[in-house]
N, C-alpha and C positions, 0 to 999 in steps of 0.2 A: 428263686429270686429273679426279680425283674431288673432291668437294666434300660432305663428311658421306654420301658415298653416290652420290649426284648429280650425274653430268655436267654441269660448270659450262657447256660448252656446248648443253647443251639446256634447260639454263634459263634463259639467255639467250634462248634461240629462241621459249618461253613467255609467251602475252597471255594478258591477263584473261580469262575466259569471257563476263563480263559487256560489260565493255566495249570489248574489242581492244585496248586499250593496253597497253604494254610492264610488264612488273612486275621491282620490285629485289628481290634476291637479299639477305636475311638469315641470314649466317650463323651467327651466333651464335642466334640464337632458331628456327634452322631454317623459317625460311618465306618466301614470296613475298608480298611487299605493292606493292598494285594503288592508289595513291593516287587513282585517278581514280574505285577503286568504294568505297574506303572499307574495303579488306579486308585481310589477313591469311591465304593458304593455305599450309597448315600442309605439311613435306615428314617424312614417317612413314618412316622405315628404307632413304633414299633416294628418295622416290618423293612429286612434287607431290602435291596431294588435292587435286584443280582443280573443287570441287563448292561452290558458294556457303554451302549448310548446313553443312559441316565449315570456312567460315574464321570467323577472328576478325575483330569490329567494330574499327577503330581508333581512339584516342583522340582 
């Protein structure tokens, strides 16, 4: 099953780059947030952007 594009299973299977820890699944705003790095990776037409400069800081 897909998820905006995105194999809900492999984004599951998805750590931080920064910090290895596990990141949740936002579906609504389309992204992975890494609370342990303080981030935000945004998922573009299906597809993680698992690169530190393309996420958002979070509040």
């Amino acid at each position: 099953m897909t998820e905006g594009g995105a194999d809900r299973r492999m984004l599951e299977a998805l750590v931080c780059p920064m910090t290895h820890q596990t990141l949740r699944y936002d579906a609504e705003a389309q992204e992975l947030i890494s609370k342990a790095a303080g981030l935000a990776y945004p998922i573009r037409n299906g597809i993680p952007i698992m690169l530190e400069h393309e996420a958002r800081e979070l509040d």
